[in-house]
N, C-alpha and C positions, 0 to 999 in steps of 0.2 A: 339708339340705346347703347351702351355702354357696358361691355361685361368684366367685369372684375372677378379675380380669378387669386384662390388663396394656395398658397404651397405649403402643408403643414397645418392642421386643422388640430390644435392642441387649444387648451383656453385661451390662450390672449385670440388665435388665427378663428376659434370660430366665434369668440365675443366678438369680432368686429363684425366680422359675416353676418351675426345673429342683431347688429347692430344699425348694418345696411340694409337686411331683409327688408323692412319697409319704406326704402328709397323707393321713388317712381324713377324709371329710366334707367337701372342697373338692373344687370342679370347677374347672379350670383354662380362661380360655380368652381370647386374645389378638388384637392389631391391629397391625402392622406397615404403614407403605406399599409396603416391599419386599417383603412376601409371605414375610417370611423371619419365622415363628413355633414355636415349639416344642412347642404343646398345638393345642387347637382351634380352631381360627382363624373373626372374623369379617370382616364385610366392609368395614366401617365405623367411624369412634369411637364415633357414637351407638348404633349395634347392640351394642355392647361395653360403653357405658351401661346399657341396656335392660334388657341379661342381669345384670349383675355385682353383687353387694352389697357387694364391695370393689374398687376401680378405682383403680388405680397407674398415676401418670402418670410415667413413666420415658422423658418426651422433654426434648431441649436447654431449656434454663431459658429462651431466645427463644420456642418457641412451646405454653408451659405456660398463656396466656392464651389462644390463637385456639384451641385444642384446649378449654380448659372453657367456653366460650362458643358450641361446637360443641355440646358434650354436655349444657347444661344444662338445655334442654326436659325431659333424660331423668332428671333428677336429682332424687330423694325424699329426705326426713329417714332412711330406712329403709337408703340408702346412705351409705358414705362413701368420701371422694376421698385418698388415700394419695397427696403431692408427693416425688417424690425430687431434683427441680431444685435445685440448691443456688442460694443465691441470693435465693429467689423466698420471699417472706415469706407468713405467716398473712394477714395485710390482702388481701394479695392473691388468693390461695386465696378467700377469701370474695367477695373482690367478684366476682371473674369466674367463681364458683361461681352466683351470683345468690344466697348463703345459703343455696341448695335443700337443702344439705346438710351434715352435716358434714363437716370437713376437715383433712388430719392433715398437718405436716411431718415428715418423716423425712430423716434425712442417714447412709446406708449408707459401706461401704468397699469395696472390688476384692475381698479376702478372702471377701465375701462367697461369691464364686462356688465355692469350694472349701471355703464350709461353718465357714466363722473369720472370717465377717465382725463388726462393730461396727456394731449400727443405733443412732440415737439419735432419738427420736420426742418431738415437739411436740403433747400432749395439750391445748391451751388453748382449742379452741375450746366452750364454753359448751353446744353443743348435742350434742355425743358424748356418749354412753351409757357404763357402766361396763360394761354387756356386750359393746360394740363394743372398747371398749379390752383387755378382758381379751381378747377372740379373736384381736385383731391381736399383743397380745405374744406369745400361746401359738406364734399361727406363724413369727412370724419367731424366737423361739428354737430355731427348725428351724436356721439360718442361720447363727446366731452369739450374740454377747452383744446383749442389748437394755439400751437405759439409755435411762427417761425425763427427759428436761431441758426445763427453759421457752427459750423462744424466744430468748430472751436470751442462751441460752449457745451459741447453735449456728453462730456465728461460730467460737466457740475450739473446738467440739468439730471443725470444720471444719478447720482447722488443725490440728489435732493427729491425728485418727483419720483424717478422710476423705482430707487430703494423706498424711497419715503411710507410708504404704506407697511414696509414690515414696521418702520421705526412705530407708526401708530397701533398699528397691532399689539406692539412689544408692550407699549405704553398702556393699552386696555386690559393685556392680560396680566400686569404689576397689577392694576385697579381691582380687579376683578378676585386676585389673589389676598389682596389687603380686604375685601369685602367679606371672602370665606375666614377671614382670620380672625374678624371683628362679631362673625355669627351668622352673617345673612348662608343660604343656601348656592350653591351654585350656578342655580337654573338665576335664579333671582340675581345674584352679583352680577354673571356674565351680561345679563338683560340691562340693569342698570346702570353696567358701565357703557354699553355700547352706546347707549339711550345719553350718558352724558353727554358722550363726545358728538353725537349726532344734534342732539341740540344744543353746542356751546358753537360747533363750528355753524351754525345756522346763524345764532345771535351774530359772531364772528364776522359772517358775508352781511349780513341785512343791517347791522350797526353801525352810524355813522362815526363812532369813537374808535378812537386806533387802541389797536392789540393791548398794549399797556394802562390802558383807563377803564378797559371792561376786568381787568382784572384788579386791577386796586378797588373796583366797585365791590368785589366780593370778599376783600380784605378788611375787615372792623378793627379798629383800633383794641390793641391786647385781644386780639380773637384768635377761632381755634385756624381761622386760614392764613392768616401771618403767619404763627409760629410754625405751620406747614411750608410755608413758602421759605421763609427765613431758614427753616431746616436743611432746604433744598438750594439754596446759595450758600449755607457753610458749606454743603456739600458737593459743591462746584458741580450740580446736575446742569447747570444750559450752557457749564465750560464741555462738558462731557458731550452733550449730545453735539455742538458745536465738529466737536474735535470729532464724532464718531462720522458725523459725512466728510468732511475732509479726507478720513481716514479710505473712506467708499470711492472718493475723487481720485486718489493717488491709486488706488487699485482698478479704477476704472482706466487711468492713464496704462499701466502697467500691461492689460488685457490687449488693448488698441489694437490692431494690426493693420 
């Protein structure tokens, strides 16, 4: 059995935790300084070392260096160190690893927590095993979609997946605001917009027509979703949101270390 071991039990560290709980053949067991853990709790990072064959460092991208330079007395080729810090690059991983071990970047979403998230995992480091790789994806496809990508790409995938949930947010609460504007109630707007997008993105995955045909379906000639639509290309809304992850990309580049 296999214990997986999380450093930093904040939402994204105990949605995974809360996500493997019903794996067969993982033991669960965590490190909070709050004390606020959702499996078996230790007492320390390096006890959390000690025990773990997987250690997910799921604290602020500030202190993902004094946290592995903590643990890595404790650290064998036999473990590996799962980064969720966005930001915090392979180079780094390894040096403040001391190479003890191998080390993996991953860049999750919020989704996660409700079991639809998008991991995206940085397999490069030379000294990971094909066994270790294969067990990490078996579990996080507990989670959500896994997609492995080189390091390279994990700026854009940053931008797009890991920001990507506030852009939808943003998007539901415009809806939801234009619903109170129009009369409906609050309770009712907020319900109705979530309900839209929860079942367009359904039609979305289960429908054989691409993106742009399920939408011109909803389009009527001189209707009221054209001149919606049409509003929203005078108004260069898909140059905007275009431009607004790029703008996430370049700020993600910026943060790198």
């Amino acid at each position: 059995m296999n214990t997986f071991g999380c450093i930093g039990c904040g939402n994204m560290g105990s949605a995974i935790l809360g996500g493997l709980e019903s794996q067969k053949n993982i033991s669960l067991i965590g490190y909070d300084p709050s004390g606020n853990v959702p499996c078996t709790a230790c007492d320390s990072n390096i006890e959390l070392a000690q025990q773990a064959d997987f250690i997910l460092l799921a604290v602020k991208p500030d202190y993902v260096e004094t946290v592995l330079e903590d643990i890595q007395p404790a650290l064998t080729k036999d473990k590996v160190i799962i980064s969720i810090a966005a930001g915090v690059s392979m180079e780094t991983l390894i040096k403040h690893s001391g190479g003890n071990c191998p080390v993996i970047r991953c860049m999750p979403n919020t989704p996660a927590m409700v079991g639809e998230g998008i991991f995206a995992f940085c397999f490069e480091d030379p000294s990971l095993t094909e066994v270790q790789q294969t067990a990490i994806q078996t579990m996080f496809k507990q989670l959500g979609q896994v997609m492995v990508l080189p390091e390279s790409k994990f700026n854009a995938f940053t931008a797009i997946a890991g920001c990507g949930p506030a852009y939808v947010l943003y998007f539901i609460e415009a809806v939801t605001e234009a619903a109170v504007s129009v009369g409906f109630h609050r309770n009712d707007a907020t319900e109705m917009a979530i309900n839209l997008f929860k079942g367009t993105t359904r039609l979305a995955d289960e429908s054989d027509h691409h993106l742009s045909v399920l939408r011109e379906m909803v389009c009527s000639p001189a209707g009221v979703t054209i001149a919606a639509v049409n509003h929203m290309d005078r108004t260069a809304i898909r140059g905007n949101i275009i431009d607004s992850i790029f703008k996430a990309q370049d700020r993600g580049v910026e943060m790198s270390k």
